[in-house]
C-alpha positions in Angstrom: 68.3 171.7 128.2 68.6 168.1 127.2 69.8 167.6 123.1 71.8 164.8 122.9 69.5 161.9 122.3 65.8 161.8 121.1 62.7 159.7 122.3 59.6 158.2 121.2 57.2 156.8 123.9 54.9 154.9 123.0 51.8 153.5 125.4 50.4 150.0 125.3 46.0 150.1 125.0 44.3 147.1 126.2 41.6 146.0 123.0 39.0 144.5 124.7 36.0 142.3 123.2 32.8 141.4 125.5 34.7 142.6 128.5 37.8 140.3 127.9 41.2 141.4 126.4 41.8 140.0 123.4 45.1 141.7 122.6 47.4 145.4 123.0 47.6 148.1 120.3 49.6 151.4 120.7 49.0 154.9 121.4 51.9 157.1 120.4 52.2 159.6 123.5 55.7 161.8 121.8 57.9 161.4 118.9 61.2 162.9 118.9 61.4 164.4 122.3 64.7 166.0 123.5 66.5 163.7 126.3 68.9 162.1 127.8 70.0 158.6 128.8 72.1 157.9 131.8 73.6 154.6 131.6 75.7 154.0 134.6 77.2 150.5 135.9 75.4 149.5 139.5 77.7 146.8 140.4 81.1 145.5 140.0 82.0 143.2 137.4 80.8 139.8 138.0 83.0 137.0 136.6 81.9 133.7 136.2 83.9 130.6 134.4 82.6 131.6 130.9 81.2 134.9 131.4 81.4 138.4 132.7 78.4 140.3 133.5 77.5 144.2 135.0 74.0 145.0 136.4 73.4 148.9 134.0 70.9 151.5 135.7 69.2 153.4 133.0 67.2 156.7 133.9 65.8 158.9 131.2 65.9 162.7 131.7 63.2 165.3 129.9 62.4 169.0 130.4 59.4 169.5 131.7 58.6 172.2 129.3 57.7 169.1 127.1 54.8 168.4 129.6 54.8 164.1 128.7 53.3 162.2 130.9 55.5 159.0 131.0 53.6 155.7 132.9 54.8 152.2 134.5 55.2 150.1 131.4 55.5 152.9 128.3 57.7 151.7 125.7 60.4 154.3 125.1 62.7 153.9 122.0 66.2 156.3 122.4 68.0 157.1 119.8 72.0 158.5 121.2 73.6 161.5 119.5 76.0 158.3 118.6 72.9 156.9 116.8 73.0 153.9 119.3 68.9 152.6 119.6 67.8 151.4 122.8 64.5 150.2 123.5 63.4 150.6 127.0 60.4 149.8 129.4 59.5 152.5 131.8 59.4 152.2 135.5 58.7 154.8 137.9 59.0 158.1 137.1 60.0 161.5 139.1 58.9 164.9 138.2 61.0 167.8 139.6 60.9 171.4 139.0 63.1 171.0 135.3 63.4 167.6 134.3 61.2 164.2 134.4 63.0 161.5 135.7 62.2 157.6 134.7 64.0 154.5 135.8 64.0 152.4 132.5 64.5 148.3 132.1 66.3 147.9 128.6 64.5 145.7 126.7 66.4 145.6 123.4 69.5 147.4 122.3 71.1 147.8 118.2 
């Protein structure tokens, strides 16, 4: 359903030493899923003396038939069929009958 762009989501781990954390590693939860990224503009342009600035909405879309689990916080890196790289922060996610939903923060783009 969704072949345009492709996703690697990645999961923060707390490491903990003598029940304190003492720092985060990674757990890779997918590489190179299908998806898509919706980028759309939320607001009108707002103009100030020496910049202009538009509040973006980004919500990732994958097929269920991947069955990921995607959590508050996962990083997600999205690569565009244009080969645009985004780096994302999951929020809250929706599953529906074909396709999980997840509001993403952008947290770098290149």
């Amino acid at each position: 359903m969704f072949r345009d762009d492709r996703c690697t989501i990645k999961r923060p781990i707390a490491i903990e030493e003598e029940g304190e954390t003492i720092g985060y590693d990674e757990e890779i939860i997918a590489v190179d899923v299908p998806c898509h990224l919706s980028v759309q503009s939320i607001s009108a342009v707002n103009q100030t003396q020496s910049t202009a600035s538009v509040l973006l909405d980004y919500v990732l879309y994958i097929d269920t038939k991947h069955k990921i689990s995607i959590k508050p916080n996962d990083e997600i890196i999205v690569t565009t069929k244009f080969n645009q790289v985004y780096e994302l922060r999951a929020g809250e996610s929706h599953i529906y009958n074909l396709t999980i939903q997840t509001h993403c923060e952008v947290t770098k783009t290149a």
